[in-house]
ROTOR-566068 format. One record per residue (C-alpha): x, y, z; residue in one letter. Coordinates in steps of 0.2 Angstrom, whole numbers, plus 5000, padded with zeros to 4 digits. Example, Ala and Ser with C-alpha at 12.3 -4.5 7.8 and 13.67 -1.06 7.14 Angstrom:
BEGIN
506249785039A/506849955036S/
end
This chain:
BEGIN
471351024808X/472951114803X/474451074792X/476251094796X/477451094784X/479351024786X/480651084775X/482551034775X/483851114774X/485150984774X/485250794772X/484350694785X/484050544793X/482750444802X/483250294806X/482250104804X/483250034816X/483749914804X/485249884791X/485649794775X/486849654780X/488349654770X/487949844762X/487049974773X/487249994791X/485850124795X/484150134786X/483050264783X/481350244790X/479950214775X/478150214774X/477050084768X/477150144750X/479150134753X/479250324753X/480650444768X/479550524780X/479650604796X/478650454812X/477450564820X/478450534837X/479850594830X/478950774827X/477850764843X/479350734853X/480150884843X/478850984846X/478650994864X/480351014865X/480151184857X/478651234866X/479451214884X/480651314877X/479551464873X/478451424888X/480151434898X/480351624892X/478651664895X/478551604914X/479951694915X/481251534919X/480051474932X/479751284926X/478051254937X/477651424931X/475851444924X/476251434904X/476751254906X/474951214910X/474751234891X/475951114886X/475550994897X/473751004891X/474251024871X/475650874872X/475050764886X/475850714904X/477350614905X/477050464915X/478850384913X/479350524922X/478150524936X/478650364949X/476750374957X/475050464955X/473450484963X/472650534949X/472850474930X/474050554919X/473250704907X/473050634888X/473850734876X/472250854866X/473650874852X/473650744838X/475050744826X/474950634811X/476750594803X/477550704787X/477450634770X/477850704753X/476750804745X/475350674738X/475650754720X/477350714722X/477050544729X/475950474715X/477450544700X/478450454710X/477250294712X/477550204698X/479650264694X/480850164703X/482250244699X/481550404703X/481250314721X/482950274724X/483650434720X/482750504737X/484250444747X/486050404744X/487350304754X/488750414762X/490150324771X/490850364788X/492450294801X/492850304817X/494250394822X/495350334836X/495850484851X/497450404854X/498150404835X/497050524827X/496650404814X/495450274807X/495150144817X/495249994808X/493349874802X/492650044809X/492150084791X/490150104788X/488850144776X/487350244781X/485550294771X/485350494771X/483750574763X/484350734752X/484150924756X/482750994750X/481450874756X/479650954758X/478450854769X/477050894777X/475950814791X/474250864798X/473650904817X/472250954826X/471350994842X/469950934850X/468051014847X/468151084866X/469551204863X/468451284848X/467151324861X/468151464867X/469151564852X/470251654864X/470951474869X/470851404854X/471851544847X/473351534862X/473451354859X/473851394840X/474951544844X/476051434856X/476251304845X/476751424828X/478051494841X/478551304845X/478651254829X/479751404823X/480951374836X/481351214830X/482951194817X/483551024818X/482850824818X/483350664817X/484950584817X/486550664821X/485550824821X/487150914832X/488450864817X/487450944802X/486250824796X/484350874800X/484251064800X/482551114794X/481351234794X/479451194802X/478051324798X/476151314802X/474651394792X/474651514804X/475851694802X/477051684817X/476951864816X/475151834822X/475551714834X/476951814844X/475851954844X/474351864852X/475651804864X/476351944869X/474652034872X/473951854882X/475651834893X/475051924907X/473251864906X/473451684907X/471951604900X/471851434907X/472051284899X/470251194894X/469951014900X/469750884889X/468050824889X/467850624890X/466050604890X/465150524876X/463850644872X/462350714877X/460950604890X/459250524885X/457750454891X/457150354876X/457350174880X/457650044865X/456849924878X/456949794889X/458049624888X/457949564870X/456449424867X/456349304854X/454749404847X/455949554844X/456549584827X/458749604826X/459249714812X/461249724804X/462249834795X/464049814789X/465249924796X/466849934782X/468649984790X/470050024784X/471450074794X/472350244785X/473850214796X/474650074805X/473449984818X/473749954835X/472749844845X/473549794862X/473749594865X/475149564874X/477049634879X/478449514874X/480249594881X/479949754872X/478949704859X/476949774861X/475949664851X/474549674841X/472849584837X/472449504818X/470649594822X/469749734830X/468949694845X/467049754844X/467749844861X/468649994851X/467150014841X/465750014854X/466050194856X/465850254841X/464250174839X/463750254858X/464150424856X/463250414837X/461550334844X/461450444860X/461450604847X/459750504841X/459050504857X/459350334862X/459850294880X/461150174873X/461850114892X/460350044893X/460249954877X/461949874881X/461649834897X/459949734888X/461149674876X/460049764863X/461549834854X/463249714848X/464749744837X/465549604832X/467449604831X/468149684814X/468849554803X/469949514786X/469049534772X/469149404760X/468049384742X/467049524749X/466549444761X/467049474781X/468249344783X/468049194799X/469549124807X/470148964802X/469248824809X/470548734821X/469848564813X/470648594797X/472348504796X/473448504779X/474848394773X/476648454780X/477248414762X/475948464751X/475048634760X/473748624747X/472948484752X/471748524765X/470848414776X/469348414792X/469648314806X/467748324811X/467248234795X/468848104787X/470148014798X/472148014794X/472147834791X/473047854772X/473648014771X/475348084775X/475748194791X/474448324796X/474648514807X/473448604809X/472848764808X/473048904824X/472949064815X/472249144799X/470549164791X/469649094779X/468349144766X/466349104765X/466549004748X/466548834754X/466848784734X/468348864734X/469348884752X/470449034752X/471449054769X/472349244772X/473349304786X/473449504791X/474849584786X/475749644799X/477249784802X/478549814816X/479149984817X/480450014832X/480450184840X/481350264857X/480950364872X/482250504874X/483150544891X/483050754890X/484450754903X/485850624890X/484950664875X/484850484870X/483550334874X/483750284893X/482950114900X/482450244915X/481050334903X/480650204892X/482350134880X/481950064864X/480549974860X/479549914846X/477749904837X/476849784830X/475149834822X/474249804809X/474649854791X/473850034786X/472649974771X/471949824778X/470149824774X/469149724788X/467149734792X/466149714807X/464249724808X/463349814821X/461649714825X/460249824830X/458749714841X/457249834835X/455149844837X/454749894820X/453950084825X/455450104835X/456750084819X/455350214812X/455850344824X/457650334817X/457950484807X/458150454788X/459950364782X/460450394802X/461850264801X/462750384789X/463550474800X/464350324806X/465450374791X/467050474796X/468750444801X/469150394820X/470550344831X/470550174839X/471950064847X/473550114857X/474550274852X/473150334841X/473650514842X/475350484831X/475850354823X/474450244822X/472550214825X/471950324811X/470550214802X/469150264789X/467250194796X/466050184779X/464250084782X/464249974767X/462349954768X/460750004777X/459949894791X/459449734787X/458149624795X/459149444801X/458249314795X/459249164790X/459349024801X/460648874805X/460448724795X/460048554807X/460948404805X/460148244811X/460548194828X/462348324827X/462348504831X/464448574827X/465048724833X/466148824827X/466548994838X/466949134827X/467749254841X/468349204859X/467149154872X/467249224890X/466549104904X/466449084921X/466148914932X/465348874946X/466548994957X/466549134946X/468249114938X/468749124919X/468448954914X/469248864896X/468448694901X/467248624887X/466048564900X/465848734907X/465448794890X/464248624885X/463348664902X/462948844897X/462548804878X/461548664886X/460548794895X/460448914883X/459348764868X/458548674881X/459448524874X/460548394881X/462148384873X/463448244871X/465048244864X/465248134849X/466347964852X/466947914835X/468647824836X/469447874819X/468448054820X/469048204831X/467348254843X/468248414847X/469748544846X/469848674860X/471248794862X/471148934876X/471949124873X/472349234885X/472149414880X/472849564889X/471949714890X/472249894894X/471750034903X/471950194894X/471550354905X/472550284919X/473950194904X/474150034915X/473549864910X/471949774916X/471649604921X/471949464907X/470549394897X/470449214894X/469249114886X/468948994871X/470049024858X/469249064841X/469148944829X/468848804841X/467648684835X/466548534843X/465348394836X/464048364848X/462948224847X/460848264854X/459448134856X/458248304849X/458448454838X/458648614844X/457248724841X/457948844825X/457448974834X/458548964848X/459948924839X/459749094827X/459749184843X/461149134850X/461949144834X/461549334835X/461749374852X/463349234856X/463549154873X/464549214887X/465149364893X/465549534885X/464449514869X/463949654864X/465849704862X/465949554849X/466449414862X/465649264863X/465249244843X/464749064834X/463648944822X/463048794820X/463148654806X/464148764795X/464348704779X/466148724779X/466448594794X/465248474784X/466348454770X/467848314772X/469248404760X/469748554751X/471048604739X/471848774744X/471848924732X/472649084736X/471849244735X/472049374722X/472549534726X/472849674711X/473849814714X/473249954704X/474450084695X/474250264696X/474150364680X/475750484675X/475350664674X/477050764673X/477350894685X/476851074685X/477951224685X/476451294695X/476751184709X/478451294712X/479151194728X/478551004722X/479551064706X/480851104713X/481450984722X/480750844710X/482150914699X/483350904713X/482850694711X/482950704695X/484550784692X/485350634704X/484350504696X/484950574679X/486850564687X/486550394691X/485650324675X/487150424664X/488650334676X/487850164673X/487450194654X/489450274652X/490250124660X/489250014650X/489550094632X/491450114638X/491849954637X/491749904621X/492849924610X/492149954594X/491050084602X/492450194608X/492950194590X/491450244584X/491050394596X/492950444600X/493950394583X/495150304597X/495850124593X/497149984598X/498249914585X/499649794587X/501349804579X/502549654582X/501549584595X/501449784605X/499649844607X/500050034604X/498650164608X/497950294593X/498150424598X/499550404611X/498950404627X/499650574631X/498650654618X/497150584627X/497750644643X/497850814636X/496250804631X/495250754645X/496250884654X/495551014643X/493650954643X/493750964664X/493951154660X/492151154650X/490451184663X/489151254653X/488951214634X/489451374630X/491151314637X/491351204621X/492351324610X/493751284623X/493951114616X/493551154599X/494951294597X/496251144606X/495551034590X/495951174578X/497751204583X/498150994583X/497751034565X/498951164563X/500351094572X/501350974562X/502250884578X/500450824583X/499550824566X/500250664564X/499750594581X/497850644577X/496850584560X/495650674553X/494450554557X/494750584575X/494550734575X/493050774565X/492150624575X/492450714593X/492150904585X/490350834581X/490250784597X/490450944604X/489651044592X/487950934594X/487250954610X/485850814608X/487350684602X/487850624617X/485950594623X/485650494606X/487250414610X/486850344627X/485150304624X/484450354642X/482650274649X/481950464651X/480250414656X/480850304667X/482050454677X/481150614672X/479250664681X/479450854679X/478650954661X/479850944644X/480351104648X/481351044663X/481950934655X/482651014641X/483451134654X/484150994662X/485150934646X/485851094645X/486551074663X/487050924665X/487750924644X/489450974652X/489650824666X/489050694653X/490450734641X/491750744653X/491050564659X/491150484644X/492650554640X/493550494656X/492450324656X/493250294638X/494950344641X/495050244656X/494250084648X/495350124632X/496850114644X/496549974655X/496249864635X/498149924631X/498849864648X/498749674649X/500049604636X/501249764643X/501349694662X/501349524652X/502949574645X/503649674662X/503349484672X/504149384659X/505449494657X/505349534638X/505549724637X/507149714649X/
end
């Protein structure tokens, strides 16, 4: 794990793709929490860029030169640029995570909007036509730049197999430290000034151009990743699962620490995401972890011995279910919920139902959530135009889940007792870590936190049988094949195979006012990864789906607890083929819908520390803008009144013969303000005061300026914490750095402040005095 560090050196943008209708043309891209940062493709793609730069010099121009071996192997193949292959494109070993502010500066910031909004700024731009050497006209726009001095840094690492071999652990570092110094600009309009930074790793380059100078003719070669899964075993964990065997759960608690990615279908350019993650993406987590027990875990799965179950919301606590398709509500009253398995329409208003969404365990209270999910767009660029090309990829857009999310699978364990014995002690906790799962998981996105919430647990709970009904309620698609071996949908195929699993004859219940059943079907794509192409479509019984059967007999409880742990169909143990029985929800007839509660929590304020010299320093930078803005707003506020002017400035209106006449003459005022532009430090303030001292002294202007006046404005000047009482400024609200900043601060901008007030004043003072003149000039009066 290393650490690079981004530091610009001018104002930059990395754009959303988005805009602000009617105001901003061109967003900034924002995290989560709403801060700038630099995408992880964006620094990837950067990256490599600069390390086939170096690798160019050091294969001595040749491009299928040796040295390029490395970058393939550190950045990945390029399959967009490769029309066919016999063998599946080289995954990248190099994951970059994207660059954030520092987390110290992030959580001042947390809580301070104004402070926020001082980490960017509009600039405005034309276009300028060849012909004329103008402006084009409505060619006028507003674009979102983050400011100079932005300090970000992002993490990256390597895989396990390169530290095997310290001289090719050390080349890899060495060539990306080279890479990563040979990089000046990013971003948006990077070739017209905005973007230039500066990217360092925790590494000397001194260091590194020295190893590579002393390894260039050696070549070391490049090592391969390593895809397996860990080392073999002969300890079985038995044979098929029988009902005398005991099945043992634990809860598996995720929480994705970026944006998640879980492939589902492609719409246009739009990649898709699923509300869940598939028991597939965690599987082999759980394999490599087991096999390091010494458990021949191919051969538990293939027993169905070991199932994760798909990863779901988490709602009260409590891993969520999705929604029951049986639950309809009222199109003009949402909180009214009803089931369709239980009460008829006849009464009530309109129904829809359900399709998507989860609901919560409390059948006292039903709470129904939806996974928040983002869209980030990003683009592939052409090396030979510079710019996104539909030939290697265009523009295209992600939909994943949002980073935050906390979801929970269970992984179910079917144990002998002196078997779970031979366990090591607390071996599910090193389950705990942080993985990648999902698409692009080297990046953007996939980055999750795994923490086992509890140790295992025997299962003992058993369905609850209703007289002559059994319901079914699938908690996760159900794969089936008919007679013919095909992917099946139809509810007969799937009563014929829970019919064999109980031993029971089921009947679908006819009750004309009653629905028996509600069956949708999902298709869901899937992906291969080392060969990036997609694999056939899985389609099967949509979760959710639910069906009242009616039965002459009970099931055995037994039966129906096992198949309630192991599910039905195909590709269980990878969380497919997941349901109950005579749930108590589907029992009830209607509910009243709540919504769930979630509390954000505040982050405490510790000012900055001078310690921290680079956070300080550009925290002050914000700060200084944020101040700007705070005393422009407060100025123009305070200027126009009146009677405020008069008290700060001594400066009024009176009328004579129906004339609004300025004191002092405007002139005096002009001469004034022009003095005060001449004042930049406080120490500038005797300027203005020695200007005062001579009106007093001159007998032409004397009259023009009252005493008043002038003893008002010199105890402006001569009280540098005047003008600060006098505006009244929210200082927690804009300041995050110590007191001693801030004081410092005052000092600098004591100077500006005056001059805008000042000027502010004036202007407001003028623009009172002008209405009954033009009056006059319209009507003709003062000809």
């Amino acid at each position: 794990m290393g650490r690079l560090t981004v530091k610009m050196l001018s104002d930059w943008h990395i754009g959303s793709g988005t805009g602000v209708p009617g105001s901003i043309d061109r967003t900034v891209r924002r995290d989560s929490q709403e801060f700038p940062f630099i995408p992880a493709k964006t620094l990837t793609g950067i990256w490599r860029d600069a390390c086939e730069r170096v690798v160019l010099g050091l294969d001595e121009g040749n491009r299928d030169g040796y040295w390029h071996r490395w970058v393939d192997y550190l950045f990945g193949d390029q399959p967009a640029l490769t029309k066919a292959r016999e063998i599946p494109p080289q995954q990248a070993a190099l994951s970059v995570r994207p660059a954030h502010l520092s987390d110290t500066l992030r959580t001042a910031l947390q809580n301070k909007p104004k402070l926020k909004q001082a980490l960017t700024f509009i600039k405005p731009g034309i276009s300028i036509d060849p012909q004329s050497g103008c402006a084009k006209p409505e060619y006028l726009r507003f674009e979102e730049l983050v400011r100079v001095g932005t300090i970000l840094e992002a993490e990256y690492s390597l895989p396990p197999d390169l530290k095997i071999d310290p001289e090719q652990y050390k080349t890899a570092q060495a060539l990306l430290a080279a890479g990563a110094a040979m990089v000046e600009r990013l971003g948006a309009k990077r070739r017209r000034g905005f973007g230039r930074c500066q990217m360092s790793l925790d590494l000397k380059l001194e260091d590194a151009l020295q190893w590579l100078e002393k390894n260039q003719q050696k070549q070391p070669e490049p090592p391969k990743i390593n895809n397996g899964t860990g080392k073999s075993s002969d300890t079985v964990m038995g044979k098929q699962a029988t009902d005398a065997e005991n099945w043992y759960q634990l809860e598996l608690e995720i929480i994705p620490k970026l944006p998640l990615l879980l492939y589902k279908r492609t719409v246009g350019n739009v990649v898709e995401t699923l509300d869940y993650i598939p028991g597939t993406n965690l599987l082999p987590i759980v394999h490599r972890h087991l096999e390091q027990l010494g458990i021949n875990v191919g051969e538990a799965i293939a027993n169905g011995r070991i199932i994760v179950t798909h990863a779901t919301l988490v709602i009260d606590g409590t891993p969520a279910k999705p929604v029951p398709l049986a639950l309809f509500t009222e199109k003009l009253n949402k909180q009214n919920v009803y089931n369709r398995l239980v009460t008829s329409q006849e009464g009530k208003s309109q129904l829809k139902g359900y399709r998507s969404g989860y609901v919560g365990e409390n059948t006292n209270q039903l709470t129904i959530a939806t996974v928040d999910l983002v869209v980030e767009t990003h683009n592939t660029v052409d090396d030979g135009v510079q710019r996104p090309t539909s030939e290697v990829g265009g523009v295209y857009s992600y939909e994943a889940i949002a980073s935050g999310t906390r979801m929970i699978a269970q992984l179910r364990l079917c144990l002998h007792e002196d078997l779970l014995k031979t366990f090591q002690d607390n071996w599910w906790v090193n389950l705990n870590g942080t993985y990648h799962i999902g698409r692009s998981s080297k990046d953007d996105y996939g980055l999750v936190s795994l923490e086992v919430k509890s140790e295992p647990t025997k299962i003992l709970q058993q369905p609850k049988l209703n007289q002559n009904f059994l319901t079914v309620w699938l908690l996760s698609d159900v794969l089936l094949r008919n007679k013919r071996l095909r992917p099946t949908t139809n509810i007969d195929d799937f009563t014929q195979v829970l019919e064999q699993e109980l031993g029971v004859k089921l009947t679908l219940r006819k009750q004309s006012d009653l629905i028996s059943h509600l069956v949708r079907s999902r298709r869901t794509e899937s992906w291969q990864t080392n060969w990036q192409l997609p694999r056939p479509s899985l389609l099967g019984l949509q979760a959710g789906t639910c069906i009242n059967y009616q039965v002459d007999v009970n099931p055995d409880p037994d039966k129906l607890m096992k198949l309630e742990i192991k599910g039905i169909g195909e590709r269980r143990v990878e969380g497919y083929g997941q349901l109950c029985f005579n749930h108590p929800l589907l029992s009830e007839s209607s509910f009243t819908l709540s919504t769930l509660n979630q509390n954000d929590l505040l982050t405490n304020f510790q000012p900055l520390s001078i310690s921290d010299t680079p956070v300080v320093e550009y925290a002050i930078a914000i700060e200084k803008a944020a101040w700007r803005e705070a005393i422009y707003q407060a100025v123009i506020a305070k200027a126009a009144d009146e009677s405020w002017r008069k008290q700060i400035l001594g400066i009024e209106i009176y009328i004579d013969n129906g004339v609004k006449i300025s004191q002092p003459p405007m002139s005096q005022l002009s001469a004034f303000r022009s003095v005060l532009t001449r004042i930049q430090t406080p120490k500038d303030k005797n300027i203005a005061l020695n200007w005062l001292d001579y009106l007093k002294k001159t007998e032409n202007r004397k009259e023009k300026w009252s005493d008043s006046n002038l003893q008002i404005i010199q105890e402006l000047l001569n009280q540098s914490h005047r003008i600060w009482e006098l505006l009244d400024l929210p200082f927690d609200e804009i300041t995050i750095t110590e007191q001693v900043e801030a004081n410092k601060l005052k000092s600098e901008l004591w100077a500006e402040t005056i001059n805008l007030l000042v000027d502010a004043c004036f202007r407001a003072h003028k623009r009172d005095c002008e209405p009954q003149m033009q009056q006059e000039i319209f009507d003709g009066t003062n000809y």
